[in-house]
DOLOGU-697231 format. One record per residue (C-alpha): residue number from 1; residue in one letter; chain; x, y, z. Coordinates in Angstrom, 1 decimal. Example, Ala and Ser with C-alpha at 12.3 -4.5 7.8 and 13.67 -1.06 7.14 Angstrom:
BEGIN
pt num->1; residuo->A; cadena->A; c1->12.3; c2->-4.5; c3->7.8
pt num->2; residuo->S; cadena->A; c1->13.7; c2->-1.1; c3->7.1
! end
This chain:
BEGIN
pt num->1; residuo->X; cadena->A; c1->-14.1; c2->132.1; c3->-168.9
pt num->2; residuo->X; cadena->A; c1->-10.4; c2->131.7; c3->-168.9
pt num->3; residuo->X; cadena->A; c1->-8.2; c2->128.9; c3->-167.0
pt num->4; residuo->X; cadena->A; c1->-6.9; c2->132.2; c3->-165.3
pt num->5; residuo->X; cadena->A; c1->-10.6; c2->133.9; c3->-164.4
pt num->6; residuo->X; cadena->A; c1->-11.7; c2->130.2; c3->-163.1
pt num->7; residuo->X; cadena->A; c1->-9.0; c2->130.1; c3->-160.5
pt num->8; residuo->X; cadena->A; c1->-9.9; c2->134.0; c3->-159.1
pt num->9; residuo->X; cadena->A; c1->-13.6; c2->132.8; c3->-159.2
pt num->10; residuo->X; cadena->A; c1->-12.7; c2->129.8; c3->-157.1
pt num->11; residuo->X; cadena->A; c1->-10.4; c2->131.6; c3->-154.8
pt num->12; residuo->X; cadena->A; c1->-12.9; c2->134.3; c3->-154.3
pt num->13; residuo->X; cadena->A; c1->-15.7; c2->131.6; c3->-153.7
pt num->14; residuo->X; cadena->A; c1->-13.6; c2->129.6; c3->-151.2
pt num->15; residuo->X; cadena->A; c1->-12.5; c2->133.2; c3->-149.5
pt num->16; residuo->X; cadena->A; c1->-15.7; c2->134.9; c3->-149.0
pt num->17; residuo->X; cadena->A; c1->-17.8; c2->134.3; c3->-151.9
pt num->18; residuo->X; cadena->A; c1->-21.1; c2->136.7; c3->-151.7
pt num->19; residuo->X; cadena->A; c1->-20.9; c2->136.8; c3->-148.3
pt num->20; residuo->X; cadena->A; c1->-17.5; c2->138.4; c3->-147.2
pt num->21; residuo->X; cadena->A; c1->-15.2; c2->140.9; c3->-149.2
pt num->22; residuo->X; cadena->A; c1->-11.9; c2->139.6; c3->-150.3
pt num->23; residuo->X; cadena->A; c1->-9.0; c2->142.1; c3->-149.6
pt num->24; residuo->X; cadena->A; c1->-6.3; c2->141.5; c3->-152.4
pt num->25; residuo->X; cadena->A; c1->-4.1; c2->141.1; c3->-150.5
pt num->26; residuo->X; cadena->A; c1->-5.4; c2->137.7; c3->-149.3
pt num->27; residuo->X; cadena->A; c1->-6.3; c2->136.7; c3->-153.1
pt num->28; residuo->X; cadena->A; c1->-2.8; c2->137.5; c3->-154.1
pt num->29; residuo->X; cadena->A; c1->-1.2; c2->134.9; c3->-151.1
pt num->30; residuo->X; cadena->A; c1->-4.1; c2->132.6; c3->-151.8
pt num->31; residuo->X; cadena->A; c1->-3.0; c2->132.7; c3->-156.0
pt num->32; residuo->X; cadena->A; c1->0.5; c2->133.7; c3->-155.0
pt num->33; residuo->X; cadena->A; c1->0.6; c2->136.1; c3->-157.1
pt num->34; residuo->X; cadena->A; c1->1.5; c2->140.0; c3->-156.7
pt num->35; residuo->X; cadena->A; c1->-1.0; c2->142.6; c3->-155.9
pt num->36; residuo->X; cadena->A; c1->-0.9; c2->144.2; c3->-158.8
pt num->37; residuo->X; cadena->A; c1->-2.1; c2->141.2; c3->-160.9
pt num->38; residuo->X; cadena->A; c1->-5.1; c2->140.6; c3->-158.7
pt num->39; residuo->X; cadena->A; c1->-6.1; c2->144.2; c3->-159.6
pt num->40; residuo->X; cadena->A; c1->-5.5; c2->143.7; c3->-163.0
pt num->41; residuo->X; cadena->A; c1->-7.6; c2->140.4; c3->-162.9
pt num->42; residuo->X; cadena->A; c1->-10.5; c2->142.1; c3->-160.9
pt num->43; residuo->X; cadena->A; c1->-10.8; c2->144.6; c3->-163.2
pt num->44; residuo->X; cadena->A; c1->-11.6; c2->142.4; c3->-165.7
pt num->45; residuo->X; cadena->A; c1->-13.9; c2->140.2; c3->-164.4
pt num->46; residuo->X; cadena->A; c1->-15.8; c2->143.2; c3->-162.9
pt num->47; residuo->X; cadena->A; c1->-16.2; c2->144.3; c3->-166.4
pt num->48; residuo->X; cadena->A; c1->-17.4; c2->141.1; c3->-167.5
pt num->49; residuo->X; cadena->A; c1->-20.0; c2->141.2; c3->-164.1
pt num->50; residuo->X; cadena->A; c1->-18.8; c2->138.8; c3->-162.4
pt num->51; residuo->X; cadena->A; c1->-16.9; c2->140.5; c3->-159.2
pt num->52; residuo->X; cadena->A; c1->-17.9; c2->143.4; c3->-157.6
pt num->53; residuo->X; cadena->A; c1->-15.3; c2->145.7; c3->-155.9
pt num->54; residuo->X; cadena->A; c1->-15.9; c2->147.7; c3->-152.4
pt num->55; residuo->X; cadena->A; c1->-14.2; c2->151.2; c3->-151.9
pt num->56; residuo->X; cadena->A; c1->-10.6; c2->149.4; c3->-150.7
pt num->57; residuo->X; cadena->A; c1->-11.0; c2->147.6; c3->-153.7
pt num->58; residuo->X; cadena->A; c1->-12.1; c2->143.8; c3->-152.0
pt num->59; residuo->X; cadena->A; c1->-14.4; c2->141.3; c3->-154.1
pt num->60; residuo->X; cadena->A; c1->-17.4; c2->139.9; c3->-153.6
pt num->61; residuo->X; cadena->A; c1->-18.8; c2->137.7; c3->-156.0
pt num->62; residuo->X; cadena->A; c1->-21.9; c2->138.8; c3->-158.4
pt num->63; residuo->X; cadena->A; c1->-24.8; c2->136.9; c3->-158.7
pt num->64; residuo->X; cadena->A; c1->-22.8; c2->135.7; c3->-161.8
pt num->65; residuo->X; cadena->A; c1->-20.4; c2->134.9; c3->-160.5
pt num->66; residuo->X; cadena->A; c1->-21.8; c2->132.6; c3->-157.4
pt num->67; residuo->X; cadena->A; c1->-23.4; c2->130.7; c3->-160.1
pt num->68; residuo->X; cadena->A; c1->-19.9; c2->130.1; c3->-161.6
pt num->69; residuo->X; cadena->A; c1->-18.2; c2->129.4; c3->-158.5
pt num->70; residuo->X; cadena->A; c1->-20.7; c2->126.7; c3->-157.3
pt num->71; residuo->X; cadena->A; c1->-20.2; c2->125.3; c3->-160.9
pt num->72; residuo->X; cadena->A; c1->-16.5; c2->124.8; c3->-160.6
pt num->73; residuo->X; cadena->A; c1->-16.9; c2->123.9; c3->-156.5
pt num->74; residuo->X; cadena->A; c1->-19.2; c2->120.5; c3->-158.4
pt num->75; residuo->X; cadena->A; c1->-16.5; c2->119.9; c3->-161.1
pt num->76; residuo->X; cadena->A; c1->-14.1; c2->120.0; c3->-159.0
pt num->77; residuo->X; cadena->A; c1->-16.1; c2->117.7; c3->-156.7
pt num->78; residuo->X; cadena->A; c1->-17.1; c2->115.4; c3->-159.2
pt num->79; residuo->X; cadena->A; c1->-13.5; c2->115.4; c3->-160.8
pt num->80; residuo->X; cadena->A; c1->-11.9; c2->114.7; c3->-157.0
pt num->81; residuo->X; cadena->A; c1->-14.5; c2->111.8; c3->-156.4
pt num->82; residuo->X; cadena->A; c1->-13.8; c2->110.1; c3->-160.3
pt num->83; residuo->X; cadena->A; c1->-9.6; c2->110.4; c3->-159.2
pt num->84; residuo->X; cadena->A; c1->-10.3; c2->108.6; c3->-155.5
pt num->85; residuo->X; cadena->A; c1->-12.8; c2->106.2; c3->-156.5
pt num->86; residuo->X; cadena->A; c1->-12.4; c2->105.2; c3->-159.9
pt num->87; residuo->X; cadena->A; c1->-8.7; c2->105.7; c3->-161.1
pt num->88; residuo->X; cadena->A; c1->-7.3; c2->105.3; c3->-156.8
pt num->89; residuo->X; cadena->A; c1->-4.8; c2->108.0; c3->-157.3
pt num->90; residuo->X; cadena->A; c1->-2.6; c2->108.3; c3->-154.1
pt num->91; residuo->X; cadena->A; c1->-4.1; c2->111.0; c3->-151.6
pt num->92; residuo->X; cadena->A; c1->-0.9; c2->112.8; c3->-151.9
pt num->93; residuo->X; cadena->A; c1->-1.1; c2->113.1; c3->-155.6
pt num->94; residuo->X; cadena->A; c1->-4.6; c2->113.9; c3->-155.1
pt num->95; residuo->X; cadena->A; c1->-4.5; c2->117.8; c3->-154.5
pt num->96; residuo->X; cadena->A; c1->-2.2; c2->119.0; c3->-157.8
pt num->97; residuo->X; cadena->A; c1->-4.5; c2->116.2; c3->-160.4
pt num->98; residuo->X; cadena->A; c1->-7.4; c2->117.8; c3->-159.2
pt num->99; residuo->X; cadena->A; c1->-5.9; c2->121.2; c3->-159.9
pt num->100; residuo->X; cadena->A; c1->-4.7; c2->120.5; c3->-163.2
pt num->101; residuo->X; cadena->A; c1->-8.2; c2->118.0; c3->-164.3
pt num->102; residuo->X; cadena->A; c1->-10.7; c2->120.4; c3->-162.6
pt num->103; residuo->X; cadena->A; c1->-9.8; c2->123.5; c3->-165.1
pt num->104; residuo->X; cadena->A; c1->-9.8; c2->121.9; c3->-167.7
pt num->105; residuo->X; cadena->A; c1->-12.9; c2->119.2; c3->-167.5
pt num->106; residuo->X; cadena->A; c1->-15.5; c2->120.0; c3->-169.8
pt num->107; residuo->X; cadena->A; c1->-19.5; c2->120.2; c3->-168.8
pt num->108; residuo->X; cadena->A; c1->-19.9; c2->116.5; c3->-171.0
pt num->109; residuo->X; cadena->A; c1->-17.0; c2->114.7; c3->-169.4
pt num->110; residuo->X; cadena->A; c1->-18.3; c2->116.1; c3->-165.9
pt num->111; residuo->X; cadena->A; c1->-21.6; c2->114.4; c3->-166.9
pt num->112; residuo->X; cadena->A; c1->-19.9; c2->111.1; c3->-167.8
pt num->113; residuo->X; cadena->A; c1->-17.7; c2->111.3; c3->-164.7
pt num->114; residuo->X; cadena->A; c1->-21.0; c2->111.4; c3->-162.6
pt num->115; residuo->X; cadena->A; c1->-22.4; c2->108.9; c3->-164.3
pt num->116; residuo->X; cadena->A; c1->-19.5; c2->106.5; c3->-164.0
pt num->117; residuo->X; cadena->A; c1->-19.4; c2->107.5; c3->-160.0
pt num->118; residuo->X; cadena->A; c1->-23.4; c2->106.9; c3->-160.1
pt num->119; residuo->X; cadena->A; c1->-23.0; c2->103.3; c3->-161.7
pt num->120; residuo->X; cadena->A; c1->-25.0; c2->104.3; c3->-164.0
pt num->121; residuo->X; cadena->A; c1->-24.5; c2->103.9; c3->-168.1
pt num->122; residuo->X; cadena->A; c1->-22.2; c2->106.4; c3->-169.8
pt num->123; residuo->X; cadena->A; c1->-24.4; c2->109.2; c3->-171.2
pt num->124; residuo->X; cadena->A; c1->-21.9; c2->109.7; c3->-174.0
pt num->125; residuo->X; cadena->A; c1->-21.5; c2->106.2; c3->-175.2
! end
């Protein structure tokens, strides 16, 4: 999954998830990005399964792509706790380092940031 697919599934999950349908609108302001990208976008990740699109063309998420968005909600989680607690970045640095860490944080570094928060021993050391 792309940098640019993980932020729709976020957005998506933090809008409505499963639950609600997600007018494009409201994904474009939430992204800030024009209409016609989010249609472009939700093309393509309902042709990889993991959106679903109602006749006015609002998302829900697929089974699929739940799973992905509760992954990312935890990374991003895990990645916000490691930033407060371990490296004390300021709160109002806090926001964009999470944006820019959460992306990009593989499944092994999320296991050694957990680890780290846990006290525990670093898995990968």
């Amino acid at each position: 999954m792309s940098a640019a697919e993980r932020r729709y599934v976020e957005a998506i999950g933090r809008l409505g998830g499963d639950d609600e349908p997600v007018p494009v609108g409201a994904l474009a302001r939430e992204l800030g990005v024009r209409p016609p990208s989010v249609s472009e976008m939700l093309a393509r990740l309902a042709s990889e399964g993991t959106v679903r699109r109602d006749a006015q063309g609002a998302a829900r998420l697929t089974a699929k792509g739940q799973r992905h968005a509760d992954e990312l909600a935890g990374r991003r989680e895990v990645v916000e706790r490691f930033l407060v607690e371990v490296m004390r970045v300021r709160t109002e640095d806090l926001p964009a380092e999470v944006d820019r860490l959460a992306g990009v944080t593989s499944p092994g570094l999320e296991a050694r940031m957990r680890a780290a928060l846990a006290g525990g021993h670093d898995p990968g050391a």
